[in-house]
DSSP file (Angstrom, degrees, kcal/mol; ACC not computed):
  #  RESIDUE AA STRUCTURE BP1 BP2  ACC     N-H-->O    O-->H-N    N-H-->O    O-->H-N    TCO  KAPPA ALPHA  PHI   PSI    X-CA   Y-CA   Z-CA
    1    1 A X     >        0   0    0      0, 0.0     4,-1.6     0, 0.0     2,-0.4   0.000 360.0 360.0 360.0 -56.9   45.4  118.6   46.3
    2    2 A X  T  4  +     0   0    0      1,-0.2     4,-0.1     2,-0.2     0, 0.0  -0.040 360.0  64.5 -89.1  47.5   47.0  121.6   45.3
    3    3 A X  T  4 S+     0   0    0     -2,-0.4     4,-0.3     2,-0.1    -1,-0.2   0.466 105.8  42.8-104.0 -61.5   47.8  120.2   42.0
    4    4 A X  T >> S+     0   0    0     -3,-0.3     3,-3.5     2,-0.2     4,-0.8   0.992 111.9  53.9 -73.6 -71.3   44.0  120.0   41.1
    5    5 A X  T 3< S+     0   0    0     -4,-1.6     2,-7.8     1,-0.4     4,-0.4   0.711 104.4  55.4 -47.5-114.0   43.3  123.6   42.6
    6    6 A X  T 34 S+     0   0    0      1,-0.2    -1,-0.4     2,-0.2    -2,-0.2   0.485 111.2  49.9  15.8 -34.4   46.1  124.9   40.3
    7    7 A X  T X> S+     0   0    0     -2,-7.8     3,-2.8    -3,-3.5     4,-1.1   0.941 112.1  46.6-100.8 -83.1   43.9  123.2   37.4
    8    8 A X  H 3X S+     0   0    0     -4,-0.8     4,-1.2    -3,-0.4     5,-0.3   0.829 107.0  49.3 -56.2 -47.6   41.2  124.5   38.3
    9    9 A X  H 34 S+     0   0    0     -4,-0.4    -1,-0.3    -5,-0.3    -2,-0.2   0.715 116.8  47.2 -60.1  -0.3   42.0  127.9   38.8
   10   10 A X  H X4 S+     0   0    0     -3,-2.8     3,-1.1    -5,-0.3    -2,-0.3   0.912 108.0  50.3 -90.6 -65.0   43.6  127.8   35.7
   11   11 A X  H >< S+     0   0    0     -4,-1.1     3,-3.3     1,-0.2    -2,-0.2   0.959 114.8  49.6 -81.6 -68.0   40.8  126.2   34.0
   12   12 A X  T 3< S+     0   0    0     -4,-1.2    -1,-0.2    -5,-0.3    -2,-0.2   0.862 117.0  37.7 -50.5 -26.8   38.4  129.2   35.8
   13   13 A X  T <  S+     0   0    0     -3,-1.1     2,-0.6    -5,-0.3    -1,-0.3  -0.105  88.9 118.8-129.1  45.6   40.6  132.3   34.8
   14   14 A X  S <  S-     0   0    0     -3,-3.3    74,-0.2     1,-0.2     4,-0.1  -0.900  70.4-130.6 -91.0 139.2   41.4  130.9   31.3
   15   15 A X  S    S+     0   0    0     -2,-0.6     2,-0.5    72,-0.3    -1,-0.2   0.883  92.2  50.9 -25.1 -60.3   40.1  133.2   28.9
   16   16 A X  S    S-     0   0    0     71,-0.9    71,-0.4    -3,-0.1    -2,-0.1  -0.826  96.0-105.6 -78.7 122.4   38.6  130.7   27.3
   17   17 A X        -     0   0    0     -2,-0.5    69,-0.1    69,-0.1    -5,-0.1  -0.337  33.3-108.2 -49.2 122.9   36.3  128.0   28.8
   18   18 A X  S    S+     0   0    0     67,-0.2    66,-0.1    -4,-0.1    67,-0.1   0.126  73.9  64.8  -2.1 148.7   37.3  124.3   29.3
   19   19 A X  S    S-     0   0    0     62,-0.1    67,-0.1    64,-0.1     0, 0.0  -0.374  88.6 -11.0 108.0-176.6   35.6  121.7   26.8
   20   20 A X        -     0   0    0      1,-0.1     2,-0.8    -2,-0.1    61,-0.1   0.047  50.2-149.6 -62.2 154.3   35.5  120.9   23.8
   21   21 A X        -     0   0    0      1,-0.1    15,-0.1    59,-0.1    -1,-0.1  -0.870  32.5-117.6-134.4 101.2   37.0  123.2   20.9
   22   22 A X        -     0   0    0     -2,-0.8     2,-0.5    13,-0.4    -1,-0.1   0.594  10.5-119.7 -17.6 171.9   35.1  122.9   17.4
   23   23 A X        -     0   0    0     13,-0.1     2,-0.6     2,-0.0    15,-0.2  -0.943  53.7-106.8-130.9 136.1   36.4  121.7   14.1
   24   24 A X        +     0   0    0     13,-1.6     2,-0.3    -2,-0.5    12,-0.0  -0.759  54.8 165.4 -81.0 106.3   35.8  124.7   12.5
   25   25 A X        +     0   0    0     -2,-0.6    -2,-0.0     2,-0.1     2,-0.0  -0.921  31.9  30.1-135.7 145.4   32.7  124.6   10.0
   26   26 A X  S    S-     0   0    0     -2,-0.3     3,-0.3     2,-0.0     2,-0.1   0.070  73.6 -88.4  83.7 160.3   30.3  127.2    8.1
   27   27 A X  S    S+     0   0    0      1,-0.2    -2,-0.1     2,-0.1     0, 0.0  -0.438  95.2  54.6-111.7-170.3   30.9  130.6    6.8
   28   28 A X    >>  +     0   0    0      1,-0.1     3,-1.5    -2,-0.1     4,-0.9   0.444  56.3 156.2  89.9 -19.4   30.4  133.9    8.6
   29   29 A X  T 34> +     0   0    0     -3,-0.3     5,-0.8     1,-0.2    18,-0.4   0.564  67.2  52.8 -51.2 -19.4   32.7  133.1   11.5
   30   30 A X  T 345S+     0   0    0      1,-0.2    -1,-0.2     2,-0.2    -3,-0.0   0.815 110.0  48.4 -87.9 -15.5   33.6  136.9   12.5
   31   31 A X  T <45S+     0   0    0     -3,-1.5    -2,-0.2     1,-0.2    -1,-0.2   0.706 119.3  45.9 -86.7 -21.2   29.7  138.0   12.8
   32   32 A X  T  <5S-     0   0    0     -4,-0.9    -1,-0.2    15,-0.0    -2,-0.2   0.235 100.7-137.3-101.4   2.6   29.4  135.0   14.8
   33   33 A X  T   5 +     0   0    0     13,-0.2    -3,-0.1    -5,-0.2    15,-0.1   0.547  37.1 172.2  79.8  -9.9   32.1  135.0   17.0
   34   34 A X      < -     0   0    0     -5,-0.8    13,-1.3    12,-0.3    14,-0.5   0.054  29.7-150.4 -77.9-167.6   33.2  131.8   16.9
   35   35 A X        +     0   0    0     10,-0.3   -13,-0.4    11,-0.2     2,-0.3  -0.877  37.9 131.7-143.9 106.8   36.0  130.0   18.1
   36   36 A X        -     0   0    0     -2,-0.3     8,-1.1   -15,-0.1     2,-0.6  -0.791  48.8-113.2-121.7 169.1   37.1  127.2   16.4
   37   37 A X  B     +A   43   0A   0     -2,-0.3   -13,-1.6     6,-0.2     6,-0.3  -0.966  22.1 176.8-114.1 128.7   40.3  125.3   14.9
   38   38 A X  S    S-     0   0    0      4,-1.7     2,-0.2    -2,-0.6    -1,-0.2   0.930  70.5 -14.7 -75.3 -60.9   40.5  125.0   11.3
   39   39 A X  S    S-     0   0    0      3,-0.9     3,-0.3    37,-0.1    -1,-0.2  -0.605  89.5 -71.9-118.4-172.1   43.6  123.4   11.2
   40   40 A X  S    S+     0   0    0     32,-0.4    77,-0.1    18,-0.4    19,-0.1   0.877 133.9  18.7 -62.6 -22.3   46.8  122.5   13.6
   41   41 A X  S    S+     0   0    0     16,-0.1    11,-2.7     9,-0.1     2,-0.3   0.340 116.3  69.4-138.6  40.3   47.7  126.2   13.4
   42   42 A X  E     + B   0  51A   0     -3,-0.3    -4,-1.7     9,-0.2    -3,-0.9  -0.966  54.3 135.1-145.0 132.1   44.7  128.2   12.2
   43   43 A X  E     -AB  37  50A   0      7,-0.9     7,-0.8    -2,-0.3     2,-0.3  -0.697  45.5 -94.3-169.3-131.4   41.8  128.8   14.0
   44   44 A X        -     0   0    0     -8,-1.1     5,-0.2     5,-0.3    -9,-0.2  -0.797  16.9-158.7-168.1 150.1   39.2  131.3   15.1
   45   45 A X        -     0   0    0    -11,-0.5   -10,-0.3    -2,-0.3   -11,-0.1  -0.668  69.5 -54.0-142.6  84.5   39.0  133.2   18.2
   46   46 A X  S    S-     0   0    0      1,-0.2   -12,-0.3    -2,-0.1   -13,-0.2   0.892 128.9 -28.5  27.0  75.9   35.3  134.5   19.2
   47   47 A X  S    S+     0   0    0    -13,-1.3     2,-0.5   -18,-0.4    -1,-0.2   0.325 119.8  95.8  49.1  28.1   35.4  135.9   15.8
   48   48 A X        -     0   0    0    -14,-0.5     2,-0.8   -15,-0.1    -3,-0.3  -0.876  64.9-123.5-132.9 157.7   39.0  136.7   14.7
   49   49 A X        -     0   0    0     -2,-0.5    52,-1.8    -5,-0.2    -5,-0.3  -0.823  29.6-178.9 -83.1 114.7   41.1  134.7   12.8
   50   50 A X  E     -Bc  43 101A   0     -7,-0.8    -7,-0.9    -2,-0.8     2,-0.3  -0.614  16.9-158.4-123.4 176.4   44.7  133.8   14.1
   51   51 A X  E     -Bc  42 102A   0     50,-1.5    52,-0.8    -2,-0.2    -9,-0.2  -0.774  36.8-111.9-164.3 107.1   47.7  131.7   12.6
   52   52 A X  E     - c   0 103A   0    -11,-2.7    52,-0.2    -2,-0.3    50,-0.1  -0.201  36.1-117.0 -52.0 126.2   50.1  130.4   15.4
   53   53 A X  S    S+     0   0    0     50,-3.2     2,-1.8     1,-0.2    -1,-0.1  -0.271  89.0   9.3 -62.8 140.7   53.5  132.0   15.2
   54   54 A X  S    S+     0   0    0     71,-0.1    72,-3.0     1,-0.1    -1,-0.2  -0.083 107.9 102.3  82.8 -48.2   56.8  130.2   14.5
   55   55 A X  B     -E  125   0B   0     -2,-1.8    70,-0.2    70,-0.2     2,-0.2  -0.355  43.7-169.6 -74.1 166.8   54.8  126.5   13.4
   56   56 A X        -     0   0    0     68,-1.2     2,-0.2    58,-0.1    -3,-0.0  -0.974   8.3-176.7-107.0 126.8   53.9  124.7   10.6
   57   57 A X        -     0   0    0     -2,-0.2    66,-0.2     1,-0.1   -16,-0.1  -0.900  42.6 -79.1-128.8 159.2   51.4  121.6   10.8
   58   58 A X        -     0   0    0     64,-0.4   -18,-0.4    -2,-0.2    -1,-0.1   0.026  58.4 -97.1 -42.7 114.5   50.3  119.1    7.5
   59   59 A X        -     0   0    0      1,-0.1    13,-0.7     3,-0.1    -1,-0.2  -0.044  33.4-173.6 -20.3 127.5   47.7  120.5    5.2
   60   60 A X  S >  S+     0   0    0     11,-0.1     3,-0.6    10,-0.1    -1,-0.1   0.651  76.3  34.1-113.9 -63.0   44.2  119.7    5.6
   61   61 A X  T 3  S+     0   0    0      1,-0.2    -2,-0.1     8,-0.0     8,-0.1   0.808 133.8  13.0 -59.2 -33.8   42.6  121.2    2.7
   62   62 A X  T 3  S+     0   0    0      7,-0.0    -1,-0.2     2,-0.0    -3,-0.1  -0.205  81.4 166.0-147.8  55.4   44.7  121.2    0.0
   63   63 A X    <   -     0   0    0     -3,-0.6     3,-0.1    -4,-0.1    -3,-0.0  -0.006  35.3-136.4 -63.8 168.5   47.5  118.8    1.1
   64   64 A X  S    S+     0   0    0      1,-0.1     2,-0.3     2,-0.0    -1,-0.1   0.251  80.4  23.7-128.5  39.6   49.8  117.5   -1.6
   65   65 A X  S  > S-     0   0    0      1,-0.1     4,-1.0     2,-0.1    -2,-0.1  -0.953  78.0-112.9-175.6 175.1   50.0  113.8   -0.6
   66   66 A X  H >> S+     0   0    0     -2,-0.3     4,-1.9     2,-0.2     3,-1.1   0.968 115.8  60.7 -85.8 -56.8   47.8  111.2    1.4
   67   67 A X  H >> S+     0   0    0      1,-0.3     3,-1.9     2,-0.2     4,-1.1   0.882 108.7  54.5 -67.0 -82.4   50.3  110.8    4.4
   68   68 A X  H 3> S+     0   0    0     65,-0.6     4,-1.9     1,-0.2    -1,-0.3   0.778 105.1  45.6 -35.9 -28.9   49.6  115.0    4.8
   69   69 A X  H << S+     0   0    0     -3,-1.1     4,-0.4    -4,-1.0    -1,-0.2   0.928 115.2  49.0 -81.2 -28.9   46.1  115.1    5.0
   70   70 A X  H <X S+     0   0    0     -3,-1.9     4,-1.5    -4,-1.9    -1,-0.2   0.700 119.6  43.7 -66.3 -26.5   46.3  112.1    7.6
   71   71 A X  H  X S+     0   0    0     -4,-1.1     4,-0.7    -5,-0.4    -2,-0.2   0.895 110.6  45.7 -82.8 -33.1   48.8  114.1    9.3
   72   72 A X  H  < S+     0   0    0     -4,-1.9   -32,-0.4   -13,-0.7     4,-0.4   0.091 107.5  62.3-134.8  -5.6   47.5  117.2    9.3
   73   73 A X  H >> S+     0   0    0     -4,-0.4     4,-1.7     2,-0.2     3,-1.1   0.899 108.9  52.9 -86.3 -73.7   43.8  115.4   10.5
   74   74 A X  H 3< S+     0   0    0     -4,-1.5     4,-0.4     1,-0.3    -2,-0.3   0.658 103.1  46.9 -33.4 -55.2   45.9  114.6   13.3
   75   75 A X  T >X S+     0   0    0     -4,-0.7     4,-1.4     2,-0.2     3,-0.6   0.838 113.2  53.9 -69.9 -25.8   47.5  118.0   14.4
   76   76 A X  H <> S+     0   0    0     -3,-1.1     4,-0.9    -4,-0.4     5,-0.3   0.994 113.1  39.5 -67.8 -56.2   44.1  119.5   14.2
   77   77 A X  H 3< S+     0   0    0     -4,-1.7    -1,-0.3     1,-0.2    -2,-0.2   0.265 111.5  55.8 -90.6  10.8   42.7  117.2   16.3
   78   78 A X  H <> S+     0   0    0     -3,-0.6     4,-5.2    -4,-0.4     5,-0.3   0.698 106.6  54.8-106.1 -88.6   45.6  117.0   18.6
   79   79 A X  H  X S+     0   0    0     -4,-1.4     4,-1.1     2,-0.2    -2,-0.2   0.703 110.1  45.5 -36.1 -30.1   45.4  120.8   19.2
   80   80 A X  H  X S+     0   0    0     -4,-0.9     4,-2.4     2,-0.2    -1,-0.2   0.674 108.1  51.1-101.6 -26.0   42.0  120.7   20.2
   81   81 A X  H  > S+     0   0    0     -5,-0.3     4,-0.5     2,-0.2    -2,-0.2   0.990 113.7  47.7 -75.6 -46.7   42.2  117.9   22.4
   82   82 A X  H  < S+     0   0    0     -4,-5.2     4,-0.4     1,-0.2    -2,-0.2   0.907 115.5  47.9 -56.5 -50.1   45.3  120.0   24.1
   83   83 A X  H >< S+     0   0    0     -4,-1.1     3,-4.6    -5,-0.3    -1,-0.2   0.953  90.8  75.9 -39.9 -59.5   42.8  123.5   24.1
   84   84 A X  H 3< S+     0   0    0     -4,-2.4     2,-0.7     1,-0.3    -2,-0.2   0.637  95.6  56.5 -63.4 -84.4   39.7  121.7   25.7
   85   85 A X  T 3< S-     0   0    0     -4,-0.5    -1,-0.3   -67,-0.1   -67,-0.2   0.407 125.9 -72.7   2.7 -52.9   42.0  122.0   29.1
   86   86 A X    <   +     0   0    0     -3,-4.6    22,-0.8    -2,-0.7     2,-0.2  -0.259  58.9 178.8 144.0 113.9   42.4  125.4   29.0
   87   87 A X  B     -F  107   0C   0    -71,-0.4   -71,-0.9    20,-0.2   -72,-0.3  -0.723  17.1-135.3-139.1-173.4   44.1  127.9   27.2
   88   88 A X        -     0   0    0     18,-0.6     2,-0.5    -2,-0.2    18,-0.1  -0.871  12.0-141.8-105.9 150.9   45.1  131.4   26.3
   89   89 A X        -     0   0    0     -2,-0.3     2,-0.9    16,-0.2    16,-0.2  -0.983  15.3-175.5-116.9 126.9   45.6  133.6   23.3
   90   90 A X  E     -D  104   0A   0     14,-4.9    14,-2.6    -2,-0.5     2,-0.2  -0.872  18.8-150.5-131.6 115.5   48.6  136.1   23.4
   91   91 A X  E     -D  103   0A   0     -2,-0.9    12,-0.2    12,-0.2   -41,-0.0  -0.391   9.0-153.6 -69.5 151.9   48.4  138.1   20.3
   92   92 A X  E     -     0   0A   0     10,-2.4    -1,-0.1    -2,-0.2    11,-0.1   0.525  37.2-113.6-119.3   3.4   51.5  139.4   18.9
   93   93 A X  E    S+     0   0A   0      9,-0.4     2,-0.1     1,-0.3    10,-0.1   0.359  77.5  99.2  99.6 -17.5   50.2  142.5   17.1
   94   94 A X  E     -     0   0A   0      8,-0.3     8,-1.1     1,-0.0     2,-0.4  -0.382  63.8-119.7-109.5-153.6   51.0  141.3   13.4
   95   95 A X  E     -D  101   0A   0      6,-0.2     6,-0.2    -3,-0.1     5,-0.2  -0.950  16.1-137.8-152.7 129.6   49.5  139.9   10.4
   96   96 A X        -     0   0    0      4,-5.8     3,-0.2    -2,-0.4     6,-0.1  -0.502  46.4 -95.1 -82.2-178.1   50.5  136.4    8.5
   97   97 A X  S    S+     0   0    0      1,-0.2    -1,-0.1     2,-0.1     0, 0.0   0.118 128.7  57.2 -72.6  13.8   50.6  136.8    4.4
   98   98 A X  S    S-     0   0    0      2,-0.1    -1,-0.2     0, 0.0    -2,-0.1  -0.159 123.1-105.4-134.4  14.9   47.0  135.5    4.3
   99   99 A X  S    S+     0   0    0     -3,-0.2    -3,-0.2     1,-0.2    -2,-0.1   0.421  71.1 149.3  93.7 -38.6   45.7  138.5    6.7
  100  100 A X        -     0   0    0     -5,-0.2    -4,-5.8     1,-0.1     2,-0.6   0.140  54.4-117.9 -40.1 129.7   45.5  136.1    9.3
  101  101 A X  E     -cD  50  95A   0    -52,-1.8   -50,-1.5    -6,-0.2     2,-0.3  -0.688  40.7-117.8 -86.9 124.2   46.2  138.1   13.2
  102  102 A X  E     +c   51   0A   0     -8,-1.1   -10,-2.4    -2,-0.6     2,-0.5  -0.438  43.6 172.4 -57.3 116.8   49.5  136.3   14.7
  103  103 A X  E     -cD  52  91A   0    -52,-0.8   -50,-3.2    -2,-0.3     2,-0.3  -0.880  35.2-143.5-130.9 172.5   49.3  134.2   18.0
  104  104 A X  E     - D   0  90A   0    -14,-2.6   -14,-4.9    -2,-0.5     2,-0.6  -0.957  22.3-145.4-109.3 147.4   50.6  132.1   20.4
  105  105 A X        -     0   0    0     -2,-0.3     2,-0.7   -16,-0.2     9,-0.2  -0.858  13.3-166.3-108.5 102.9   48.5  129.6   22.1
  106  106 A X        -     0   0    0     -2,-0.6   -18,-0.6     6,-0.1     6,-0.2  -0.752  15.1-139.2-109.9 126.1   49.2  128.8   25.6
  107  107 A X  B >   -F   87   0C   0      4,-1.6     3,-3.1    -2,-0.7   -20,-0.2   0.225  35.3 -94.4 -93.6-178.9   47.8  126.1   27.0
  108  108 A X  T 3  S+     0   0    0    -22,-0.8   -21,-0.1     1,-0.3    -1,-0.1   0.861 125.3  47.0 -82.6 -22.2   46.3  126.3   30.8
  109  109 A X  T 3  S-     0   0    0    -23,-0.2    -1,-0.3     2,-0.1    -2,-0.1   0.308 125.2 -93.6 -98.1  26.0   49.9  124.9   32.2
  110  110 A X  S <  S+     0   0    0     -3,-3.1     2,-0.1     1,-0.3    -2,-0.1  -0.121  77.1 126.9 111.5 -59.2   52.2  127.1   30.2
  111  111 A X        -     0   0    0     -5,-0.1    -4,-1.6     4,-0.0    -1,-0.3  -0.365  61.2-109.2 -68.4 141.0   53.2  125.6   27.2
  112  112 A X        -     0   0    0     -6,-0.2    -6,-0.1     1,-0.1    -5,-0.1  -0.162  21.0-149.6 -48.0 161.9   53.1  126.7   23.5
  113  113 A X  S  > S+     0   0    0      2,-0.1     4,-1.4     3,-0.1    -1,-0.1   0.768  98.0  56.6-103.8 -53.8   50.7  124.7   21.9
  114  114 A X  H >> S+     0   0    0      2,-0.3     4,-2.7     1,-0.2     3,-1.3   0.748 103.8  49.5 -14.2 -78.8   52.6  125.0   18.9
  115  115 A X  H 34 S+     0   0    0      1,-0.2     5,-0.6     2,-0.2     4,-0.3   0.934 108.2  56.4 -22.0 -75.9   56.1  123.5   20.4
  116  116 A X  H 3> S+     0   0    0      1,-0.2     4,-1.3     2,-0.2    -2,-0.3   0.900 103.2  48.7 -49.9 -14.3   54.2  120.6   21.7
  117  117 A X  H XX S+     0   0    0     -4,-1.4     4,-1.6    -3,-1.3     3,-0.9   0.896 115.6  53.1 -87.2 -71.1   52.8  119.7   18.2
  118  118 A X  H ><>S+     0   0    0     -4,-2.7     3,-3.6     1,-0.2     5,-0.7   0.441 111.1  42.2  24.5-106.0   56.7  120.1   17.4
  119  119 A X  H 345S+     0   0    0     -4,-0.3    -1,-0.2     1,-0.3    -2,-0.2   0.564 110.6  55.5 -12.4 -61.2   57.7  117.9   19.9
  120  120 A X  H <<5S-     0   0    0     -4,-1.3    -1,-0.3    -3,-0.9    -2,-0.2   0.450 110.3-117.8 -76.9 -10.4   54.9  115.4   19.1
  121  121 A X  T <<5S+     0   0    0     -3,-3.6    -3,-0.2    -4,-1.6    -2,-0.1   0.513  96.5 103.6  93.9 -15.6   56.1  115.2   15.2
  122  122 A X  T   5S+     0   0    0     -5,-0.5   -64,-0.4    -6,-0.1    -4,-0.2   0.452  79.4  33.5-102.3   3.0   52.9  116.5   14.4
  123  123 A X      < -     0   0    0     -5,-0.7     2,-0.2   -66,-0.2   -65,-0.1   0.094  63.8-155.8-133.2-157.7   54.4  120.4   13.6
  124  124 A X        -     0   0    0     -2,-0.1   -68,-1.2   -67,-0.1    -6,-0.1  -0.346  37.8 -86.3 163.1 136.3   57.7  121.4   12.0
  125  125 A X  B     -E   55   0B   0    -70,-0.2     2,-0.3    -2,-0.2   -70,-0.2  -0.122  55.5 -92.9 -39.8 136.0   59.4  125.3   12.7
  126  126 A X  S    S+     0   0    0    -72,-3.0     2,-0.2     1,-0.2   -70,-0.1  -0.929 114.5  42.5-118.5 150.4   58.3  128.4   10.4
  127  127 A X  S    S-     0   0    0     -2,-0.3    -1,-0.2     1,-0.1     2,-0.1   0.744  94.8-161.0 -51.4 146.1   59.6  129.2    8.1
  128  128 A X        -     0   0    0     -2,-0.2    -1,-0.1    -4,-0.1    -2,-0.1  -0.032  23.8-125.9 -90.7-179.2   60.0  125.4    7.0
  129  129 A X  S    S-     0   0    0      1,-0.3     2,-0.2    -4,-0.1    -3,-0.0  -0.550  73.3 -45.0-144.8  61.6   62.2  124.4    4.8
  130  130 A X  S    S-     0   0    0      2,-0.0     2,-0.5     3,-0.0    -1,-0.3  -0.603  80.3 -53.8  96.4-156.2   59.8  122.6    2.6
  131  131 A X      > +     0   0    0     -2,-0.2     5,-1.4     1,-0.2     4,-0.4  -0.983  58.9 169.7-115.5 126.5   56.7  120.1    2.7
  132  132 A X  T   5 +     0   0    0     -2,-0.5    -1,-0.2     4,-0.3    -8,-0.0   0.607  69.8  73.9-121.0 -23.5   58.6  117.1    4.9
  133  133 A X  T   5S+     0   0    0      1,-0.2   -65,-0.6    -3,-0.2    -1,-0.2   0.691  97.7  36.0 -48.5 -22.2   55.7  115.7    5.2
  134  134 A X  T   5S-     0   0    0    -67,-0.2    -2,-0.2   -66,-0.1    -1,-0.2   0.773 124.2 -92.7 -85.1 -34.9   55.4  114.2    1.4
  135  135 A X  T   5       0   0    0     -4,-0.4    -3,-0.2     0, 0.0    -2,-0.1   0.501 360.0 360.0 100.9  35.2   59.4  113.5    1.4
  136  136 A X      <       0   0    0     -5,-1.4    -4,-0.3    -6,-0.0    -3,-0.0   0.610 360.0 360.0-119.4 360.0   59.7  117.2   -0.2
């Protein structure tokens, strides 16, 4: 019982709502506010752009082998299935090299979302030390 209350209060003063978390599609996304994932560590926050601190996950768009874009399918969709819980965004106040505003994403029980892709094989530490997904 107080396992599920815990979830649910969680779930209730997450910033974000419960459910499902887009695959990010269309242009326009900061006049519109969405919130989406682009990839396993890019995504959209009711209009703002973020790039999860400290990971790397597989390419999606412009991977440079087949086994990344499969991978990198994976962390996205991974990431979103871990979000629809419940999450947070805790800004850190900088800027990636693409403009992009720096976050962590902490999911409704604590954890980096980031780290768990890690864990899962589906992530690797930034700065990387190359694309280890192709064998490079």
């Amino acid at each position: 019982m107080r396992t599920s209350l815990t979830i649910i209060l969680t779930m209730m003063l997450s910033p974000a709502l419960a459910g499902t978390i887009l695959v990010c599609s269309g242009g326009d996304r900061a006049a519109r506010k969405l919130t989406c994932i682009v990839d396993g560590d890019t995504g959209w926050e009711r209009g703002v752009k973020w790039r999860a601190l400290n990971v790397d996950t597989p390419e999606i768009s412009q991977p440079e082998c087949d086994a990344e874009k499969r991978l990198g399918l994976q962390a996205r969709d991974r990431l979103r299935q871990l979000m629809a819980d419940g999450y947070r965004i805790e800004w850190t106040g900088g800027r990636g090299r693409y403009g992009r505003e720096l976050a962590r994403v902490i999911l409704y029980d604590g954890r980096d979302a980031g780290q768990v892709l890690i864990e899962e094989g589906l992530s690797q530490p930034w700065p990387n030390e190359g694309n280890r997904w192709c064998g490079q």
